[in-house]
C-alpha positions in Angstrom: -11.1 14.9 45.1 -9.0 11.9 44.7 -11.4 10.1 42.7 -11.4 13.2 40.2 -7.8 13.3 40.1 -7.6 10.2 39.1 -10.4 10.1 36.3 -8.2 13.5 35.0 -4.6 11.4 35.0 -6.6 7.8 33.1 -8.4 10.7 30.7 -5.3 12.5 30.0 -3.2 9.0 29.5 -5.5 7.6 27.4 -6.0 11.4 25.2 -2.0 10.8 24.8 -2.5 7.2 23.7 -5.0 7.9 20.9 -2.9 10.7 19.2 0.1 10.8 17.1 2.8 13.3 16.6 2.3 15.7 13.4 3.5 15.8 10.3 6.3 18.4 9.7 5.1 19.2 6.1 2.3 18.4 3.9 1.4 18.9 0.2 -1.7 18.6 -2.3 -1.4 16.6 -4.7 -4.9 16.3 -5.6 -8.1 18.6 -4.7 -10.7 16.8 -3.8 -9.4 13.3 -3.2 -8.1 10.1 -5.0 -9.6 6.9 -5.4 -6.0 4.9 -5.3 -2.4 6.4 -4.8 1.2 5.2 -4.4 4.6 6.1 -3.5 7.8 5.2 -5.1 10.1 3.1 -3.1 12.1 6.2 -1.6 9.0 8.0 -1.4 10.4 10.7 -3.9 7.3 10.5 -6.2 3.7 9.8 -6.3 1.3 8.1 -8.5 -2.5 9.5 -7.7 -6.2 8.9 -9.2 -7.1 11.8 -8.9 -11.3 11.5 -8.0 -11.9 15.0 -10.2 -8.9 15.6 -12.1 -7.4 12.0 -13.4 -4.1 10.4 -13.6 -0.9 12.4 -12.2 2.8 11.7 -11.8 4.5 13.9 -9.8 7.8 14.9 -7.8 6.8 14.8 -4.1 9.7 17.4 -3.0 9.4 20.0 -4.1 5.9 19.4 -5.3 5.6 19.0 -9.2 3.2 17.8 -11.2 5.3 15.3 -13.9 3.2 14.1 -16.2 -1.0 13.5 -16.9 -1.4 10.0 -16.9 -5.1 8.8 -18.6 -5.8 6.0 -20.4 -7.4 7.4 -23.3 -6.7 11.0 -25.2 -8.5 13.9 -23.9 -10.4 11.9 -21.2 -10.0 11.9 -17.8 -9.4 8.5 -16.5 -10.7 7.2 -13.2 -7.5 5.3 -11.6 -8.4 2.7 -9.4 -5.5 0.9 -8.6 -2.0 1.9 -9.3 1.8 1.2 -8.3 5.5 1.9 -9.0 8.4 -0.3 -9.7 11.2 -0.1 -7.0 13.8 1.1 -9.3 11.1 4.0 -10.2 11.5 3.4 -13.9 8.0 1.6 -14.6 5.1 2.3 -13.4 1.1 1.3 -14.0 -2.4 2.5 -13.6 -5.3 -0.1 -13.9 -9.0 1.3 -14.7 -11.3 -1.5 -13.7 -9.8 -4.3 -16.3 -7.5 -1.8 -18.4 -3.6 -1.9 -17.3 -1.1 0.7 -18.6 2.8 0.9 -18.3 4.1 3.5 -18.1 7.9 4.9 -18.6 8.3 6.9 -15.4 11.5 9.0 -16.8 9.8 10.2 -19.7 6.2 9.7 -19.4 5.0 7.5 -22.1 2.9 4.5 -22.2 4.4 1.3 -23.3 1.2 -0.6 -23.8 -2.6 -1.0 -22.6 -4.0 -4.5 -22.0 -7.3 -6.2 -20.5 -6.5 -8.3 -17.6 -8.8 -10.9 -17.1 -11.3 -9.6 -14.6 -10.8 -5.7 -12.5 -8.1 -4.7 -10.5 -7.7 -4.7 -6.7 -4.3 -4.4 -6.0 -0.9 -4.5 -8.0 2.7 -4.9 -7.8 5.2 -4.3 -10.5 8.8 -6.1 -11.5 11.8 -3.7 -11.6 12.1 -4.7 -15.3 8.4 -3.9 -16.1 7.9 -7.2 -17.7 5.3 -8.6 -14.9 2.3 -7.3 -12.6 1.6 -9.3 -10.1 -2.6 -8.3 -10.3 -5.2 -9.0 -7.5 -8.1 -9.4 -9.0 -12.2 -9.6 -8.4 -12.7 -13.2 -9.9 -10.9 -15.0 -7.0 -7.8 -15.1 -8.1 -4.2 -13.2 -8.6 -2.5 -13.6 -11.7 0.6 -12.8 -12.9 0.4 -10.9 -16.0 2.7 -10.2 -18.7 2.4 -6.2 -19.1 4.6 -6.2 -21.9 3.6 -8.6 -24.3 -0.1 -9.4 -22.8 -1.4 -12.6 -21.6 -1.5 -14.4 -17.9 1.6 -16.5 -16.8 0.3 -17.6 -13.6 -3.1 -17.8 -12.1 -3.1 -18.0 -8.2 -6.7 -19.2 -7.0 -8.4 -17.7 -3.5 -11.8 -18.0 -2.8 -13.0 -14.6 -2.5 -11.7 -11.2 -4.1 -8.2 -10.5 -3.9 -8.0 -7.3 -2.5 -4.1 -6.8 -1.5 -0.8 -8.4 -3.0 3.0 -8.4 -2.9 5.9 -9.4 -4.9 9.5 -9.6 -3.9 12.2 -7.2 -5.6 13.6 -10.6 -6.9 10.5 -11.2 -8.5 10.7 -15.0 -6.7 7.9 -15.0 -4.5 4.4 -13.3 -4.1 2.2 -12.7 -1.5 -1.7 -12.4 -1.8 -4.4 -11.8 0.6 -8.5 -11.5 0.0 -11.6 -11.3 1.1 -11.7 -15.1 2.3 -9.6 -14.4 4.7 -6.8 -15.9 2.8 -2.9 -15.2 3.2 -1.0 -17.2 0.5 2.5 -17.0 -0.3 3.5 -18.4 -3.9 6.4 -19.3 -5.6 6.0 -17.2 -9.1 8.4 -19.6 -10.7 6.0 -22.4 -10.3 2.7 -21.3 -9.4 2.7 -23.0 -6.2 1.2 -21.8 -3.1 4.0 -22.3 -0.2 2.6 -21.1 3.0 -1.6 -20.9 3.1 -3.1 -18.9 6.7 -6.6 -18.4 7.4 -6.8 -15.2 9.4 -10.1 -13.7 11.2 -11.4 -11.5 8.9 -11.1 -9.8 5.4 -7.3 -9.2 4.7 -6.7 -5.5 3.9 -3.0 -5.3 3.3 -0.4 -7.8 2.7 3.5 -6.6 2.3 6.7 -8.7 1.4 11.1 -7.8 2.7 12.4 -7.0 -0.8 14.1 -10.3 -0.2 11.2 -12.3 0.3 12.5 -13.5 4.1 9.7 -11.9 5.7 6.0 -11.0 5.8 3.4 -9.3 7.1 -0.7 -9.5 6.4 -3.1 -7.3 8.5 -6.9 -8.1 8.4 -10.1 -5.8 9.0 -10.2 -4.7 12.7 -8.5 -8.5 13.6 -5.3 -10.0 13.0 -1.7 -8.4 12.2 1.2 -10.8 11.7 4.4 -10.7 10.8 5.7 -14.3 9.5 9.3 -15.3 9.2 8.8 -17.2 5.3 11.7 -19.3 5.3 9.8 -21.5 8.0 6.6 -20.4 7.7 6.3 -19.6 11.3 4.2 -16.7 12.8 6.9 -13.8 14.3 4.4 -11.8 16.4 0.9 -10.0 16.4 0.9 -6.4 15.9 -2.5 -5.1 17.5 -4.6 -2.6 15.8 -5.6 0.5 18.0 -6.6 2.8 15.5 -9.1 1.6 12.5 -7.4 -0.7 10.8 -4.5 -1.0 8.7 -4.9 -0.4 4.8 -1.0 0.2 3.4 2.4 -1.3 4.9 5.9 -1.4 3.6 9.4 -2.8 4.8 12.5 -1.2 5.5 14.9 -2.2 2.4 16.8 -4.3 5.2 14.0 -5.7 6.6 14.5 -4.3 10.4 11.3 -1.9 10.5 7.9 -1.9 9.0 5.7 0.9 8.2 1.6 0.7 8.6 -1.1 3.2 7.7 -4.5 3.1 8.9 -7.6 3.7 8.1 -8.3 6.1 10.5 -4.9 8.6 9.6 -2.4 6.9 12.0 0.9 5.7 10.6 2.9 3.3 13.3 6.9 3.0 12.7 7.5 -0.8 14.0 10.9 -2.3 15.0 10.1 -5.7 13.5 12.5 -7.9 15.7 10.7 -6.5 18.9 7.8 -6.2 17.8 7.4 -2.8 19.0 6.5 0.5 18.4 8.7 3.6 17.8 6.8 6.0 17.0 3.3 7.2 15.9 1.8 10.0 13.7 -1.3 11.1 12.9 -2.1 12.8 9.5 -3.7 16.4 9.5 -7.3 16.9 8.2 -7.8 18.9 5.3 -9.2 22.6 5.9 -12.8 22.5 6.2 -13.3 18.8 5.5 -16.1 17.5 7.4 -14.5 13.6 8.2 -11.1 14.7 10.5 -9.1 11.8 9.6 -8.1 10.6 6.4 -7.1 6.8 5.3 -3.3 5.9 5.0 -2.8 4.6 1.0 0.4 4.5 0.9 3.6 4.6 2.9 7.2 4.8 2.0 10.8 5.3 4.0 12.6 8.3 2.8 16.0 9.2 2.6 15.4 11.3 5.3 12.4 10.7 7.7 9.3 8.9 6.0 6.9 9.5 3.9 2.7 9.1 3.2 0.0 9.9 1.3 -3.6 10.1 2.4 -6.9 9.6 0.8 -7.9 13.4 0.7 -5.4 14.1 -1.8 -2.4 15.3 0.7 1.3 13.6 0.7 3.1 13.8 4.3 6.6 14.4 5.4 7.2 12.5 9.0 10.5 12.8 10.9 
């Protein structure tokens, strides 16, 4: 009887473990799934690539549907990569090579451009002038979204999958499938810090002052990194998947992961500890129960997320 008791107390402990606490609210935003979404800065609106219904803008409380962003007229544009400058004025959808600005306030596109190879990953300059673009050639570049043309080219030796820019627009940080983390100076080119981590790097994510970072890599290695010595902080483990989106508090303090496997972790950076954990609701019907984290963002009030099955989250 004892022995039982005991198998009940380490099954029950380890059943509270693996879960998360709900999301209070949740909202469609697509039907069927996107190939590539992200939140604003504030988490007040969502870019989505929509997998049946193309390129959408919208208000993420209440929910509303903005503006129909697709990169040619009267076609329905398969968005694979997308993101949002932190003053939410600018933001840009890439379609393999093609890159669009947008103008978030009124909806209209600035200009389309080729970038030199397809699009992983992007960041995007408050002033809309640069994208900082991984990209499938080995190599990041920043690009010039406004007048066309590469200002930087930032070699890896394997696809860059993930990258980050600082609100400053001073420093970038890129991570690929060579297991690379490189942090860059974007006024020269220069790679500051180089790490080799364990795996492919799935997620890299800068402080909007460029003090801090963090890189997370398939099922291995999650470090924070203090950049103004380039020494390693701590090692976040990875208990659920792996993590595929992560953003910083806009003072630096916390940090905010999404998995691959619906769990979002709230982290108090100094410590290096959790705070709290959710888990992101299944779709109705769906046959895979979890969905992946693409995005994360820290709201006003509470935080917010947005999962690949087309649904953005309120956490408090």
């Amino acid at each position: 009887m004892k022995l039982i008791i005991t198998l009940l107390s380490a099954l029950l402990l380890l059943t509270a473990c693996s879960s998360g606490d709900s999301p209070s609210k949740q909202s469609e935003v697509a039907v069927q799934g996107v190939y590539s979404a992200c939140l604003s800065l504030k988490g007040d609106h969502v870019l989505v690539g929509s997998i049946h219904h193309g390129g959408s803008y919208w208000q993420v409380d209440p929910p509303e549907r903005l503006f129909d962003w697709n990169h040619k007229a009267e076609t329905l544009t398969g968005i694979l990569s997308c993101a949002i400058s932190d003053n939410d004025t600018y933001a840009s959808t890439a379609e393999h090579r093609k890159i669009v600005l947008w103008n978030a306030k009124t909806g209209e596109a600035f200009w389309l451009w080729e970038a030199p190879a397809n699009i992983e990953d992007m960041s995007l300059s408050n002033n809309g002038q640069f994208a900082l673009l991984g990209l499938d050639n080995y190599e990041a570049v920043l690009f010039d979204i406004q007048n066309g043309g590469v200002k930087l080219r930032m070699p890896h030796e394997g696809i860059v999958q993930t990258v980050s820019m600082s609100r400053d627009q001073k420093w970038g940080m890129t991570g690929g499938d060579d297991s690379m983390v490189k942090v860059w100076d974007l006024a020269t080119g220069k790679a500051i810090y180089t790490w080799e981590l364990s795996n492919q790097i799935k997620v890299v994510a800068l402080t909007q002052d460029g003090r801090m970072g963090f890189a997370a890599s398939h099922r291995d290695d999650s470090i924070l990194w203090d950049l103004n010595t380039g020494k390693e902080l701590a090692k976040l483990p990875q208990d659920h998947g792996y993590y595929l989106s992560a953003r910083f508090s806009q003072d630096g303090s916390k940090l905010l992961t999404g998995s691959s496997s619906g769990f979002i972790v709230l982290w108090d950076v100094k410590k290096a500890e959790k705070l709290r954990t959710w888990q992101l609701s299944a779709r109705s019907g769906w046959v895979n129960k979890t969905t992946q984290v693409l995005d994360v963002a820290f709201a006003p009030k509470g935080y917010k997320a947005v999962g690949a099955n087309g649904l953005t989250y309120q956490l408090d």
